[in-house]
Backbone bond lengths (Angstrom), bond angles and torsions (degrees), N, CA, C in turn:
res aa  C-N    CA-C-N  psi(-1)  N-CA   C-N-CA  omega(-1)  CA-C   N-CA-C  phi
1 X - - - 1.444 - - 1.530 107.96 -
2 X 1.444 131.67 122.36 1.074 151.11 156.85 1.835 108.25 -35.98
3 X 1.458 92.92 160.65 1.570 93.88 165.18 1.020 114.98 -90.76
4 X 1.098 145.69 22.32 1.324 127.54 173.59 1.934 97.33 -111.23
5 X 1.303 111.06 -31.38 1.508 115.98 -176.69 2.173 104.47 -65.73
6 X 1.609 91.48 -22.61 1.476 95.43 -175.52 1.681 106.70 -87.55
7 X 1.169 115.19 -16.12 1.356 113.54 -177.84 1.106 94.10 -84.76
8 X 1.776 153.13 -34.83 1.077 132.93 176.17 1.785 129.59 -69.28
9 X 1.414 100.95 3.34 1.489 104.62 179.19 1.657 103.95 -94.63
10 X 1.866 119.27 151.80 1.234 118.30 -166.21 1.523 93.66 -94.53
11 X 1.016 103.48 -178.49 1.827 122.18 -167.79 1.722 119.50 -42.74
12 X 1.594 94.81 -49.10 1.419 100.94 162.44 1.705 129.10 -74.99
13 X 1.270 94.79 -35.36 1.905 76.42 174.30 1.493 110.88 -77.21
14 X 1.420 108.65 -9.70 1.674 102.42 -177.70 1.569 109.55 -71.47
15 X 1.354 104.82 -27.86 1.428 105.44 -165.70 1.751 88.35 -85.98
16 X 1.178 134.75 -49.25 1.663 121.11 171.41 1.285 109.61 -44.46
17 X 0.983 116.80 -62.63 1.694 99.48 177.39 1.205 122.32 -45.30
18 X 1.551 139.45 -39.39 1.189 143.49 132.15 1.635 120.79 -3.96
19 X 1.235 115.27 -80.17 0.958 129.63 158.21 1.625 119.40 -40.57
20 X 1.489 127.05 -54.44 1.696 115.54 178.26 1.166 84.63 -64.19
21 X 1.361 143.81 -41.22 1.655 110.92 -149.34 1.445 128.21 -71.72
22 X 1.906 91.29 -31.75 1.279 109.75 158.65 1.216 122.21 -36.54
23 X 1.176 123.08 -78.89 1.486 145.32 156.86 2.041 112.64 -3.33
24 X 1.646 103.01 -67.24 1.075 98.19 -176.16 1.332 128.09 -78.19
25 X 1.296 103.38 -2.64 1.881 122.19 -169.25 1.007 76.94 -83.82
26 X 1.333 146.20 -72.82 1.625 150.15 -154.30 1.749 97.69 -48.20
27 X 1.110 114.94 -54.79 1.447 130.01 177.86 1.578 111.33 -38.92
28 X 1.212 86.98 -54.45 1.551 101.77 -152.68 1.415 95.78 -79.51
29 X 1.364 135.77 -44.77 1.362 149.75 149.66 1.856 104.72 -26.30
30 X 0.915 97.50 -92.23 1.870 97.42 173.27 1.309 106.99 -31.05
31 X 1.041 119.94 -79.72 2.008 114.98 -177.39 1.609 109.66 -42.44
32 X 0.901 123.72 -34.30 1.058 133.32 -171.39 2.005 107.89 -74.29
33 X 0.972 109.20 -44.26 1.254 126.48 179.08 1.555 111.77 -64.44
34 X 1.626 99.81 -46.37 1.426 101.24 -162.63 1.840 102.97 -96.51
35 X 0.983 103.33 10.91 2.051 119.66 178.98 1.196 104.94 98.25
36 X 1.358 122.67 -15.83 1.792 115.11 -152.13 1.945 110.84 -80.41
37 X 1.602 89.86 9.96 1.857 80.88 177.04 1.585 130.32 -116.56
38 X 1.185 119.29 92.01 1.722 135.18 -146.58 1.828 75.39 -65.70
39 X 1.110 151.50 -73.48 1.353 142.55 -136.69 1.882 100.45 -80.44
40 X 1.218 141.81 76.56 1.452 117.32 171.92 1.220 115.83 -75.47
41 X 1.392 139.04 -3.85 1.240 135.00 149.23 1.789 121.78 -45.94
42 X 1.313 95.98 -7.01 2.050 93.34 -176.58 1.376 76.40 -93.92
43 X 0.908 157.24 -44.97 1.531 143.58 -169.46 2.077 113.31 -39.96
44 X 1.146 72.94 -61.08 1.861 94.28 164.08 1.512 125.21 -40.37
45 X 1.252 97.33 -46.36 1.598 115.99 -163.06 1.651 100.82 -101.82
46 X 1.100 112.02 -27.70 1.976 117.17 161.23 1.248 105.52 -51.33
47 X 1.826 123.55 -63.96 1.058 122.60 -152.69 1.308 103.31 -85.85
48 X 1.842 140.78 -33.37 1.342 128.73 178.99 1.540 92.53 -69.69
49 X 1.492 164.58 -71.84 1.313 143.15 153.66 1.095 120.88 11.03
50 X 1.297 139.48 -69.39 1.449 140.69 -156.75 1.257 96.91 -79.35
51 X 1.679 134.92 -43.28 1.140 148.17 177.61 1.474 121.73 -45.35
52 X 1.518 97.46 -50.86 1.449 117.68 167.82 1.322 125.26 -65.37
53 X 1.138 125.07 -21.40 1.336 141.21 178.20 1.501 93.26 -104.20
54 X 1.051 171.86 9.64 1.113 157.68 -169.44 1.142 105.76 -130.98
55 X 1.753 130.25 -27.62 1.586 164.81 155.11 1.600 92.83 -33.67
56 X 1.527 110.42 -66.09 1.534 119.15 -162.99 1.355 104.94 -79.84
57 X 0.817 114.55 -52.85 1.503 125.04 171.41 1.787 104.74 -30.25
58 X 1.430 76.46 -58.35 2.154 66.20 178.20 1.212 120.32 -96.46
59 X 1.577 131.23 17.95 1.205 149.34 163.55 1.639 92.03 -71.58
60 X 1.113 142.06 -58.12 1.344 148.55 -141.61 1.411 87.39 -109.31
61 X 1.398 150.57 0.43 1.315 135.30 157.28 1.658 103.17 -84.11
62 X 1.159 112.16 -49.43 1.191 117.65 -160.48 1.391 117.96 -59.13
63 X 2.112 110.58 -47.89 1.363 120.54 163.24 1.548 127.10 -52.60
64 X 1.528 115.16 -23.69 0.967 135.77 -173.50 2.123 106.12 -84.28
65 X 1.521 92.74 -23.65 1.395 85.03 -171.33 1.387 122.72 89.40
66 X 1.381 114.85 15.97 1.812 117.44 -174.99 1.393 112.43 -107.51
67 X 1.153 111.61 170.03 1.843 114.55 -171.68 1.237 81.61 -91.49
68 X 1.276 118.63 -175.10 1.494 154.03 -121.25 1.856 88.90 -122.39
69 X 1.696 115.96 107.68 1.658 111.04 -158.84 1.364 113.84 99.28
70 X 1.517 130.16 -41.57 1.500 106.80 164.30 0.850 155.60 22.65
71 X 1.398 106.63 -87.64 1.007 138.82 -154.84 1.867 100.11 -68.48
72 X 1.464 86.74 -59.63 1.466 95.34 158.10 1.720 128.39 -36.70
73 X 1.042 105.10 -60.46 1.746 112.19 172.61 1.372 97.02 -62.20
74 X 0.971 146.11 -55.88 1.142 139.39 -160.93 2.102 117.43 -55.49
75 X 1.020 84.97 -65.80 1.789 112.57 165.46 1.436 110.04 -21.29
76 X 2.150 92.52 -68.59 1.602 96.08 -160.22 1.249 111.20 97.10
77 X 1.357 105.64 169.06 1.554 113.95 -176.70 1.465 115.67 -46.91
78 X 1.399 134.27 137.20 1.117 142.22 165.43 1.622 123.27 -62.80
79 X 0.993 98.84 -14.88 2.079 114.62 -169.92 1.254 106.07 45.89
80 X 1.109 128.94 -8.76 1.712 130.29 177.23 1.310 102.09 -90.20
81 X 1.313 144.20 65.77 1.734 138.88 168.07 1.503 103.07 -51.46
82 X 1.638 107.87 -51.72 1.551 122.48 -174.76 1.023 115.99 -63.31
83 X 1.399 141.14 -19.79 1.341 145.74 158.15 1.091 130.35 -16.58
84 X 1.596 119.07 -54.58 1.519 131.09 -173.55 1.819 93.54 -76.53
85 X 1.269 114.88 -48.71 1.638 120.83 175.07 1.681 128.50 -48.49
86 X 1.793 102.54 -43.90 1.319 116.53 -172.61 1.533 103.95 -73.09
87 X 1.517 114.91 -38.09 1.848 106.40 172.65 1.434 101.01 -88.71
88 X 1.290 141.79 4.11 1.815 119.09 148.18 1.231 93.81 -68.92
89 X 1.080 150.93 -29.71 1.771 134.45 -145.32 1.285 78.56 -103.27
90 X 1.828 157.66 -58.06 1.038 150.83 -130.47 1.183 98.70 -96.79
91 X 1.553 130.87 -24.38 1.369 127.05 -178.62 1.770 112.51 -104.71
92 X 1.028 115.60 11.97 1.534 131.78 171.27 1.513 99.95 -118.20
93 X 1.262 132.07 24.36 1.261 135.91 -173.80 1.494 122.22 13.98
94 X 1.725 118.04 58.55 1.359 140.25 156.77 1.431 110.48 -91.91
95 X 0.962 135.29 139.87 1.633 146.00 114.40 1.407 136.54 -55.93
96 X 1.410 103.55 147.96 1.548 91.62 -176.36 1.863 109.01 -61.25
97 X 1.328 112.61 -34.30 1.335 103.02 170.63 1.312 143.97 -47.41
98 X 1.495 105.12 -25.75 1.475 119.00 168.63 1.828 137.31 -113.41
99 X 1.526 64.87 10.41 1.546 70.88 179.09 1.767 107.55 155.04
């Protein structure tokens, strides 16, 4: 997702996306570790992502006037705990059905 597609998401999906990206860097990190990842260029493209989102993220603390996390306090609970979990399982190509 582009920046401009990320500037159209509100506070909370920005911070989920946050969160999947987390998720798949971790992913992509593990495969990567254990040989199983033919592309190491997604490694690259995880971390300018997360970056980019983390950029805006504190664009919208700062306009807002909040310390550093805010945005976060502000929000509230995410209700997605499983989030960071559900894209390891989606990027190790599991389902909840199988595992």
């Amino acid at each position: 997702m582009n920046t401009t597609g990320l500037r159209t998401l509100d506070d909370k999906g920005l911070l989920l996306r946050r969160q999947d990206l987390l998720g798949e860097l971790a992913s992509l990190k593990f495969r990567n570790g254990t040989g199983q990842l033919d592309q190491t260029a997604a490694l690259k493209g995880a971390r300018r992502a997360l970056a980019r989102v983390n950029t805006l993220i504190r664009e919208r603390e700062l306009e807002r006037s909040l310390s550093q996390g805010g945005l976060e306090r502000e929000v509230g609970s995410l209700e997605e705990e499983g989030a960071v979990a559900a894209a390891f399982r989606r990027h190790m190509g599991q389902t909840s059905e199988n595992g």
